[in-house]
BAZA-569237 format. One record per residue (C-alpha): residue number from 1; x, y, z. Coordinates in pm, 1 decimal. Example, Ala and Ser with C-alpha at 12.3 -4.5 7.8 and 13.67 -1.06 7.14 Angstrom:
% BAZA-569237
<1, <1230.0, -450.0, 780.0>>;
<2, <1367.0, -106.0, 714.0>>;
This chain:
% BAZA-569237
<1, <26089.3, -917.5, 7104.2>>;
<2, <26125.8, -1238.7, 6877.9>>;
<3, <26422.1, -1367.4, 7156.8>>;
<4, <26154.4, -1309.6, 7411.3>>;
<5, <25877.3, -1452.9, 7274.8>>;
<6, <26086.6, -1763.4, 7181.3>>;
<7, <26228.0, -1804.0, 7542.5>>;
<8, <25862.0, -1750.9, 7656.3>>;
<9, <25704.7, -2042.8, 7425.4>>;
<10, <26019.3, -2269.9, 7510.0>>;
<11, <25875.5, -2235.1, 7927.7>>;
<12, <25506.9, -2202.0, 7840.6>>;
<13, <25624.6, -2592.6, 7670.9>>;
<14, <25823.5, -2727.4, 7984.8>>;
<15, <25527.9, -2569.9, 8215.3>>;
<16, <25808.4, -2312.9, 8372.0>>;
<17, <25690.9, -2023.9, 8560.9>>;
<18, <25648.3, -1707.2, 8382.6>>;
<19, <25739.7, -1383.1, 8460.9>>;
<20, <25565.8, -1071.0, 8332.6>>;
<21, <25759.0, -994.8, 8041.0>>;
<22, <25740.8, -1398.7, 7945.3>>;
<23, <25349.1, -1307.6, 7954.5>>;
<24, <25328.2, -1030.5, 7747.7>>;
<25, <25521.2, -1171.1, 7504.3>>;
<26, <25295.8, -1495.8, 7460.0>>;
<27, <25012.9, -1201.6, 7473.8>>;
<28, <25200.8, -1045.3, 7168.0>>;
<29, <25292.1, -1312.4, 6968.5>>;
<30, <24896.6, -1395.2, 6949.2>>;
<31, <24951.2, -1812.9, 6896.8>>;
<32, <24623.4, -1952.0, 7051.0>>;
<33, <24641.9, -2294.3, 6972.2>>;
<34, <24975.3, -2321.6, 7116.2>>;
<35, <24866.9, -2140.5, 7391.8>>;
<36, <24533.2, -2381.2, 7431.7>>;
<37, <24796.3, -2703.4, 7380.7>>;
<38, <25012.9, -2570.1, 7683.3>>;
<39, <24727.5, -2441.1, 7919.5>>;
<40, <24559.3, -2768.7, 7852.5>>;
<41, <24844.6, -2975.6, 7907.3>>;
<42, <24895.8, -2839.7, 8227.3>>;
<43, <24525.5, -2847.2, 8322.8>>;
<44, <24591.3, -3213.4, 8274.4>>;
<45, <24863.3, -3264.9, 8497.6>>;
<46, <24671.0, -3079.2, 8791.0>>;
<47, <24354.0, -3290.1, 8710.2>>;
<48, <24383.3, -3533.0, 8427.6>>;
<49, <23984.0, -3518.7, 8249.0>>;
<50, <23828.3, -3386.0, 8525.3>>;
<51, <23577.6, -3132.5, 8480.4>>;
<52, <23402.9, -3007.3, 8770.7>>;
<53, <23110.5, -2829.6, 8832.0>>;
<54, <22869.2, -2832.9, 9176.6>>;
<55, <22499.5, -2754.0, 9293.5>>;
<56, <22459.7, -2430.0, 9390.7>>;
<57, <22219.7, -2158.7, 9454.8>>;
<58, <22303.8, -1778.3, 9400.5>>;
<59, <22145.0, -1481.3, 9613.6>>;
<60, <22143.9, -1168.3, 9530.5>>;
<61, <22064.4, -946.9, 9878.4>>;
<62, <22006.3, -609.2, 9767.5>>;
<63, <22130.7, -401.7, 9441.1>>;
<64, <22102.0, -59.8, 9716.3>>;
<65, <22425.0, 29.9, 9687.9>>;
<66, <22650.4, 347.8, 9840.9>>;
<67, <23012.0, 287.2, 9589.8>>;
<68, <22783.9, 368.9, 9255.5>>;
<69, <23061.4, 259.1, 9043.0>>;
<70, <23098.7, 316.1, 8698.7>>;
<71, <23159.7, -57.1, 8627.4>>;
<72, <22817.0, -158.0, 8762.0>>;
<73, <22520.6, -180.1, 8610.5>>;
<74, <22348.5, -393.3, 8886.6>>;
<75, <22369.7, -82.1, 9193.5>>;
<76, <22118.8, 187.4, 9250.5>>;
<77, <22087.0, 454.3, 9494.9>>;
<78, <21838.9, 369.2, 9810.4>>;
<79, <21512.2, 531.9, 9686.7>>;
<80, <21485.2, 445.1, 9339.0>>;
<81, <21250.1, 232.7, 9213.0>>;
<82, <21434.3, -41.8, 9079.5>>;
<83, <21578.4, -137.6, 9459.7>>;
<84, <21511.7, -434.4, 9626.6>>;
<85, <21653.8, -567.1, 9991.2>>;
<86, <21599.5, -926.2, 10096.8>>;
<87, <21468.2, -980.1, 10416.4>>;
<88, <21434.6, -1277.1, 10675.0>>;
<89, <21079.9, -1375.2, 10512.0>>;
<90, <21247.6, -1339.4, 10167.2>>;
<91, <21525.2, -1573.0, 10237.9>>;
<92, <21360.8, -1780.5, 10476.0>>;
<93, <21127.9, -1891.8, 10091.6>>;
<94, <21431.8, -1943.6, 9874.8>>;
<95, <21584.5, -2146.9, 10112.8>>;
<96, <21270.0, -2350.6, 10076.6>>;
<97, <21327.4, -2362.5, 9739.5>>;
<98, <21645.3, -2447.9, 9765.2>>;
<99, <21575.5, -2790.9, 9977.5>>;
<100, <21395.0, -2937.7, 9717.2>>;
<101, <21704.8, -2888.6, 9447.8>>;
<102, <21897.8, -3244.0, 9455.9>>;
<103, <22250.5, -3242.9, 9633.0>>;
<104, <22269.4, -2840.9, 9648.9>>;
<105, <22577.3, -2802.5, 9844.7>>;
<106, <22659.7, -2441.0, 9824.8>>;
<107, <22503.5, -2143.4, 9888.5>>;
<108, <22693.8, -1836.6, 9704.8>>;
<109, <22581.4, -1482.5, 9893.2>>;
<110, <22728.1, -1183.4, 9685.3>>;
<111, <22572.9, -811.1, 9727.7>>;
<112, <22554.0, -445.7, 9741.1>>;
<113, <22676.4, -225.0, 10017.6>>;
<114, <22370.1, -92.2, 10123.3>>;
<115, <22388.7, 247.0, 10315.8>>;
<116, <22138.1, 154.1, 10622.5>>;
<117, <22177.7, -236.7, 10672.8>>;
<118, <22407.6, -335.8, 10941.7>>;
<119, <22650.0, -592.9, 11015.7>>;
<120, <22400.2, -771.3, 11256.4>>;
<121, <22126.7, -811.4, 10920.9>>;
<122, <22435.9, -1017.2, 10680.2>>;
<123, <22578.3, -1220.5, 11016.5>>;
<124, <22170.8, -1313.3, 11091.8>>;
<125, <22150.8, -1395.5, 10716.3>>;
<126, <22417.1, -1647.7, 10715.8>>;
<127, <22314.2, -1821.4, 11039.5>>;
<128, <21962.8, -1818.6, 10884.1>>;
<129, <22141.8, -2007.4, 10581.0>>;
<130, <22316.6, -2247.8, 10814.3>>;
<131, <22029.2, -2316.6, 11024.2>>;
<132, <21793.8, -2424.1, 10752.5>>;
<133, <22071.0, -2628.4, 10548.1>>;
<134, <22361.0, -2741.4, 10780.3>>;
<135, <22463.8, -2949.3, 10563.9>>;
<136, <22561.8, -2705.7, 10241.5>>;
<137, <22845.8, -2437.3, 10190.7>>;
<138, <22819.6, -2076.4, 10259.8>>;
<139, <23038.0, -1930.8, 10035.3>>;
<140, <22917.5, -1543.2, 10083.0>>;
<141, <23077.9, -1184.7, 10067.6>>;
<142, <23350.2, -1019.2, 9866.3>>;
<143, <23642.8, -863.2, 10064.8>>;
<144, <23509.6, -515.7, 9943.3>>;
<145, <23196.7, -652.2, 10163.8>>;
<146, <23401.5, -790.4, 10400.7>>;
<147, <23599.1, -419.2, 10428.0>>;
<148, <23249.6, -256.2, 10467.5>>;
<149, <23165.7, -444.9, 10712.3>>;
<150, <23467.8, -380.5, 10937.5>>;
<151, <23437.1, 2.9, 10840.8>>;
<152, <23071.2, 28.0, 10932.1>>;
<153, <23171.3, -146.2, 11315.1>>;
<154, <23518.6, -59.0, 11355.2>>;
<155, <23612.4, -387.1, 11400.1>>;
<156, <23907.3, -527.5, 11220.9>>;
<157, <23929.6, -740.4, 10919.8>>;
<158, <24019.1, -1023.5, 11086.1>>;
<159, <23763.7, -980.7, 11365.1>>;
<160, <23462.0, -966.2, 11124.5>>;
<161, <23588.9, -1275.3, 10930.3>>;
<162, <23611.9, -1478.7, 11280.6>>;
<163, <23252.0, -1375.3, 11350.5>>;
<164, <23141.7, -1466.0, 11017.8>>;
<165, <23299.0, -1797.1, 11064.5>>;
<166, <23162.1, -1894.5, 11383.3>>;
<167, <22830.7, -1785.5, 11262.4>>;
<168, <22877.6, -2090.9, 10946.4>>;
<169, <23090.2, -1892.3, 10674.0>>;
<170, <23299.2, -2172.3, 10464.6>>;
<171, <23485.6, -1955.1, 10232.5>>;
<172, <23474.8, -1630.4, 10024.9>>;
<173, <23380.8, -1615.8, 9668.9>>;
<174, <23685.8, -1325.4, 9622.8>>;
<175, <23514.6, -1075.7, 9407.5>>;
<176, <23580.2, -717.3, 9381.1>>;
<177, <23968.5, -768.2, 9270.3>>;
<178, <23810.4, -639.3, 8918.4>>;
<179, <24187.4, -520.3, 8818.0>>;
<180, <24483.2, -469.7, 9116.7>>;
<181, <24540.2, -133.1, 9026.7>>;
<182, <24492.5, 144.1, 9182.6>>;
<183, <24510.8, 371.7, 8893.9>>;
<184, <24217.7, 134.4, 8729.5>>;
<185, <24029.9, 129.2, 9040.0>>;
<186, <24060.8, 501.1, 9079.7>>;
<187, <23844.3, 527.2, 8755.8>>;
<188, <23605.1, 215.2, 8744.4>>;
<189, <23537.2, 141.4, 9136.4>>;
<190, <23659.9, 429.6, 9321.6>>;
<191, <23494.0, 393.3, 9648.8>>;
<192, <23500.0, 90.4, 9663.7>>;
<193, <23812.1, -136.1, 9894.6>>;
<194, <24214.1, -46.2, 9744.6>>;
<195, <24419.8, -286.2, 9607.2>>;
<196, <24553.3, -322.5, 9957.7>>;
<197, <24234.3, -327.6, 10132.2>>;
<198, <24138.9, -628.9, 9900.3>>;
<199, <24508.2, -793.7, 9962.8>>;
<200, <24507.4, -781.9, 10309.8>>;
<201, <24099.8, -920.9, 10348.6>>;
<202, <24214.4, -1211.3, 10109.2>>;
<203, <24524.6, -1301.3, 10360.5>>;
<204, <24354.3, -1258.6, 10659.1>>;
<205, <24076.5, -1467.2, 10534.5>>;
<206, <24334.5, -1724.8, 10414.9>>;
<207, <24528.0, -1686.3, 10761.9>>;
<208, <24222.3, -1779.0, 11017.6>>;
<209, <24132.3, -2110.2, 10720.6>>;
<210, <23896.6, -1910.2, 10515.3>>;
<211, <23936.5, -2054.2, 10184.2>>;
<212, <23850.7, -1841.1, 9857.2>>;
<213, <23858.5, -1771.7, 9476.7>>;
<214, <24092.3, -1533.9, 9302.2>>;
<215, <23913.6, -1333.3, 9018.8>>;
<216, <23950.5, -1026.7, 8790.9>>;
<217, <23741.0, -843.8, 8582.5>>;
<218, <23918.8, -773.4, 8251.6>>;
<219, <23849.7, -581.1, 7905.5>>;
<220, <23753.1, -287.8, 8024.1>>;
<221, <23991.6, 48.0, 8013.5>>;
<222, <24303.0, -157.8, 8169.7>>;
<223, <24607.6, -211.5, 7954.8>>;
<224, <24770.2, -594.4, 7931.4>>;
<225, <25020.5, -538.7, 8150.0>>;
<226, <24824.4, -422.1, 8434.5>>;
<227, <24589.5, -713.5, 8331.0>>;
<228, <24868.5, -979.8, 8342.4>>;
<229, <25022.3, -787.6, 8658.6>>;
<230, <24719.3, -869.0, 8852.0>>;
<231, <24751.5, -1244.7, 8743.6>>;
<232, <25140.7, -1225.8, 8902.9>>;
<233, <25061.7, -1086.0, 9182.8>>;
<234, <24741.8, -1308.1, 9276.4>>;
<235, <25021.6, -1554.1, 9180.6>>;
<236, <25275.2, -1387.3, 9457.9>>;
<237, <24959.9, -1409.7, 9681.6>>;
<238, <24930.4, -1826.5, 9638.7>>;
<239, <25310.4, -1850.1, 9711.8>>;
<240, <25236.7, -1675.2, 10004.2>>;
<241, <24886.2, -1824.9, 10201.8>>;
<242, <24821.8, -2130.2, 9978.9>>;
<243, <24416.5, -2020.8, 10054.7>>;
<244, <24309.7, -1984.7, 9695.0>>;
<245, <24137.5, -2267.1, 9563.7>>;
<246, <24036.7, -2141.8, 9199.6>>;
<247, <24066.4, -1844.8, 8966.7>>;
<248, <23748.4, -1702.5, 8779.1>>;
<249, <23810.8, -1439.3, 8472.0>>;
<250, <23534.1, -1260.6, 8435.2>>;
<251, <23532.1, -1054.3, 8064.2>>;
<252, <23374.2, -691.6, 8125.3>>;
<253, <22945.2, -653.3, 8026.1>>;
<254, <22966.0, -282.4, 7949.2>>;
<255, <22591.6, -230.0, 7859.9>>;
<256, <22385.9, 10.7, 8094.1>>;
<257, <22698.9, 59.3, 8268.5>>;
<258, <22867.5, 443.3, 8311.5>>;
<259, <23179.1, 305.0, 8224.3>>;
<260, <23068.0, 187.6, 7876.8>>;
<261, <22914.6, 460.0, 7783.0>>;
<262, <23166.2, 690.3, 7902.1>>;
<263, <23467.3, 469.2, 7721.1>>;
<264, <23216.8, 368.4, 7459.9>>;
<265, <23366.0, 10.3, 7537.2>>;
<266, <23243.8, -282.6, 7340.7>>;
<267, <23259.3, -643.8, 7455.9>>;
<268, <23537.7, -819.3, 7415.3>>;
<269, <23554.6, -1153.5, 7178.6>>;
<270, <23577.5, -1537.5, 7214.3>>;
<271, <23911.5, -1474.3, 7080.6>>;
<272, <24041.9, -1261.0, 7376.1>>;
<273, <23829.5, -1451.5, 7607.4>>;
<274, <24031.5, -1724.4, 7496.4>>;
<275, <24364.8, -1591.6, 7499.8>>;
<276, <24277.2, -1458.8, 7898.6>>;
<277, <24192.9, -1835.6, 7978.7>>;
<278, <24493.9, -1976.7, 7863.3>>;
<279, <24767.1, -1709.7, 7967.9>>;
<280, <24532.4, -1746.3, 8302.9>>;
<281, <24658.4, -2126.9, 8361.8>>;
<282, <25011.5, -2102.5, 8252.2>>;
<283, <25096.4, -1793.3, 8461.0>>;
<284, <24912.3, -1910.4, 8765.9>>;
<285, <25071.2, -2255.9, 8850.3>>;
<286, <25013.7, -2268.3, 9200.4>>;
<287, <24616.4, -2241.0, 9183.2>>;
<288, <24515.1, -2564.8, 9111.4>>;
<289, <24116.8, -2518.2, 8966.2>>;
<290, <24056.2, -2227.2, 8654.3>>;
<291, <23688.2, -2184.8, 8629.1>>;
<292, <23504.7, -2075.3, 8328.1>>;
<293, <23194.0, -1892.0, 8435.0>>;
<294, <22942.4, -1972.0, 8209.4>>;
<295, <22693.3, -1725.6, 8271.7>>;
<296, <22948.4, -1454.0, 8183.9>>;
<297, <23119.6, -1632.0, 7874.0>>;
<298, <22749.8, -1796.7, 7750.0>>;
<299, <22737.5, -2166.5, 7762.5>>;
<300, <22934.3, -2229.0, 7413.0>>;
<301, <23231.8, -2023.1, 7483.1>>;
<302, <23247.0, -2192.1, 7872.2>>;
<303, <23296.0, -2501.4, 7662.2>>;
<304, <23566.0, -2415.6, 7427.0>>;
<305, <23750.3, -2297.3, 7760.8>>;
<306, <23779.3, -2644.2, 7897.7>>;
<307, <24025.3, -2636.3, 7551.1>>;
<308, <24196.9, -2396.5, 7655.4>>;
<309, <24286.1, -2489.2, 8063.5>>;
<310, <23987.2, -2437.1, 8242.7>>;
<311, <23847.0, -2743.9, 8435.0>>;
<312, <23534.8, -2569.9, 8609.9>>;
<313, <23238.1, -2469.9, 8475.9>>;
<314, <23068.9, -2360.8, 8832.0>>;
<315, <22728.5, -2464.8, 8885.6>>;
<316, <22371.2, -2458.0, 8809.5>>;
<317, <22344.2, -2095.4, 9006.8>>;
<318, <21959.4, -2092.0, 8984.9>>;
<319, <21965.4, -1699.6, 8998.3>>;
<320, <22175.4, -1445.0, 8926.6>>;
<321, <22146.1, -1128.1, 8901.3>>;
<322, <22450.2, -857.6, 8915.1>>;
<323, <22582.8, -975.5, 8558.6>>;
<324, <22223.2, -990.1, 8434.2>>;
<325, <22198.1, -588.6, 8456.5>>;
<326, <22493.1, -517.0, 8221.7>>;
<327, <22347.4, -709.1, 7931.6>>;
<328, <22480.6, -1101.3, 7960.5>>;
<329, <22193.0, -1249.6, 7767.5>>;
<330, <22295.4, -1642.9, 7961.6>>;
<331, <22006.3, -1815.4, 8125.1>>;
<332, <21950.6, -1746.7, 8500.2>>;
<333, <22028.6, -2144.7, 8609.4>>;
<334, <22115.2, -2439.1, 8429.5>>;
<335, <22102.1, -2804.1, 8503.8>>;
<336, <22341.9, -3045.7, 8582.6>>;
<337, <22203.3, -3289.4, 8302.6>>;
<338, <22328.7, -2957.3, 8058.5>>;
<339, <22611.4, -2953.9, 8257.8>>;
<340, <22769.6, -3294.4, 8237.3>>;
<341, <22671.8, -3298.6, 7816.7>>;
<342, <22863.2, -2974.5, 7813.3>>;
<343, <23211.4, -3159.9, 7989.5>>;
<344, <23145.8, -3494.4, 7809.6>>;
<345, <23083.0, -3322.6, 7454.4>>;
<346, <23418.2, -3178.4, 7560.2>>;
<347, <23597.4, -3535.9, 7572.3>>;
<348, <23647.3, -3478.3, 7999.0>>;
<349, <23475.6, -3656.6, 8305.7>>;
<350, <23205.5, -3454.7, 8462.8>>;
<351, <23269.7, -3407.8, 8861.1>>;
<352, <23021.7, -3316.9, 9089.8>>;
<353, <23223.7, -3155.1, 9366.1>>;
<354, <23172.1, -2936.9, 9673.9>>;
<355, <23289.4, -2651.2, 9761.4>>;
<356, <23634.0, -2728.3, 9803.6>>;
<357, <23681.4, -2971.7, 9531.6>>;
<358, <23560.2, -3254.3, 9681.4>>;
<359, <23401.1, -3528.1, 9471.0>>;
<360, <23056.2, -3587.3, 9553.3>>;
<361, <22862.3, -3802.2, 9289.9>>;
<362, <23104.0, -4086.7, 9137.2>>;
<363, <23395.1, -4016.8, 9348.0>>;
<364, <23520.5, -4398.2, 9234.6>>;
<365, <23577.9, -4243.2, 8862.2>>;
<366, <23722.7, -3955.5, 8991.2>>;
<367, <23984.1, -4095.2, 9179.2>>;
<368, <24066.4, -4302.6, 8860.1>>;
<369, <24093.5, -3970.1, 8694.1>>;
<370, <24309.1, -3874.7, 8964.7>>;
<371, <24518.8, -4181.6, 8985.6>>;
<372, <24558.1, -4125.8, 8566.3>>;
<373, <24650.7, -3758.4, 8613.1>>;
<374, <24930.2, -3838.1, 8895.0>>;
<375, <25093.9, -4144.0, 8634.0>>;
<376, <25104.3, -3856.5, 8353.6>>;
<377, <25282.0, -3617.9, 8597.1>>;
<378, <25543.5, -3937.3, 8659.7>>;
């Protein structure tokens, strides 16, 4: 193990692609700071100080949900009290709302699978969204919403994402990945989409120019190779479509979940959190954004990450409520004033992008980040 872990630090150095066994041994061998010194060196090269972050605006649809998994503490069965379904009138205010926020350029749509709502009600949804704000990003649905959706027509895949499209979709957040296992999945989601079901949404998505994120849930009743597995093969994935655009680790909330109680399972620590982030930018090379999610790490720990290879902090959100239910104690919304103090106490350049990493407020100082990053790489 000590030849292994040697040849693994000597890569994780030169910025070499790692294989599995090169990750578990940097996973073993426990070094953070060296791992924070590579991950951020190579955050560097792909962006020099950059930090980004963008205005955004979460919604929430409806927490009526048929998969009841035992990860989620945000689903309820249709007829309890606590369920809630947004409807045209609903939207049609926090899209108001939303008008008034300056240079919101993405709306994020993320939901249950509700038992009675059709495809027709999400499709009217997002050409309500584009209607209203033509100019922002609908980034909306997870492939296990996008695999509903084709299950509850019969139409393929790749025929719902084309609709979806035409109707104003820009890309897909790519939730639901939690861990690509099946024997995970089998225990924490196991009605919701397969490994492969999620695989194949993601590369049809990426096929017909439907960028997306890459995520995974982690610290839950996984082991670390299955953890770093999924990391490989969302890697395999990249090498493949080139259609991911950023990566966003996402450390298991176990409160009021059945899963937690059943494992007893405990939040993990900054520490791991940490370790995740950093193993997260060295094994995926090709993915050129790591985001640290600040509503699920809290504010503080987001900010270490930008240490430790992440270069995206999201956005101001405005609501959320799916992480909320299992116990994440993180404001609802932040600002972009918070924001930009968080990247600049940090020693980075705050970048307000859109949704494809595009600078749009001081693009002139990004470009000299930009410009700085490419001389480093030379």
């Amino acid at each position: 193990m000590e030849n292994q872990i040697a040849v693994a630090r000597a890569k994780a150095q030169q910025g070499e692609r790692l294989t599995l066994q090169d990750a578990l041994a940097l996973y073993e061998d426990n070094d953070l700071l060296f791992l924070a010194e590579c991950a951020r060196k190579l955050k560097e090269r792909k962006s020099g100080k950059n930090v980004f972050y963008n205005v955004n605006r979460h919604i929430n649809l409806t927490n009526i949900c048929t998969s009841n998994c035992p990860l989620c503490a945000f689903q309820c069965q249709q007829g309890d009290k606590r369920g809630f379904v947004l409807e045209t009138e609903d939207i049609a205010k926090i899209l108001e709302d939303a008008k008034t926020v300056k240079n919101l350029g993405e709306i994020h749509i993320v939901s249950a699978l509700h038992p009675d709502k059709d495809f027709n009600y999400y499709l009217n949804i997002v050409k309500q969204v584009k209607a209203a704000m033509p100019e922002a990003d609908i980034k909306a649905f997870t492939p296990v919403e996008i695999v509903h959706f084709s299950q509850m027509t019969g139409k393929s895949v790749e025929e719902v994402l084309t609709i979806l499209k035409a109707a104003g979709l820009s890309s897909l957040p790519g939730g639901g990945a939690e861990i690509l296992s099946d024997r995970v999945r089998e225990i924490i989601c196991p009605k919701k989409a397969t490994t492969a079901q999620w695989i194949h949404t993601i590369k049809t998505a990426h096929k017909l120019g439907i960028r997306t994120n890459a995520t995974m849930m982690y610290g839950h009743i996984e082991t670390i190779e299955e953890r770093l597995q999924h990391l490989i093969t969302l890697r395999d994935i990249q090498d493949e479509t080139h259609g991911f655009q950023a990566f966003v680790s996402f450390p298991f909330h176990p409160d009021n979940t059945k899963l937690g109680e059943e494992y007893h399972l405990k939040r993990v620590g900054s520490w791991e959190d940490m370790k995740m982030m950093a193993l997260s930018r060295l094994i995926l090379d090709n993915i050129d954004h790591i985001k640290a999610f600040w509503i699920m790490l809290t504010m503080p720990v987001a900010q270490l990450a930008l240490g430790f290879g992440a270069d995206d902090l999201d956005g101001t959100i405005g609501e959320e409520k799916i992480i909320h239910a299992a116990g994440a104690k993180t404001k609802t919304g932040i600002t972009v004033s918070t924001l930009q103090k968080l990247i600049t106490e940090a020693g980075y350049v705050p970048v307000e992008r859109d949704t494809f990493y595009h600078p749009v407020a001081d693009p002139i100082a990004a470009v000299k980040m930009d410009n700085k990053a490419e001389e480093a790489d030379r």
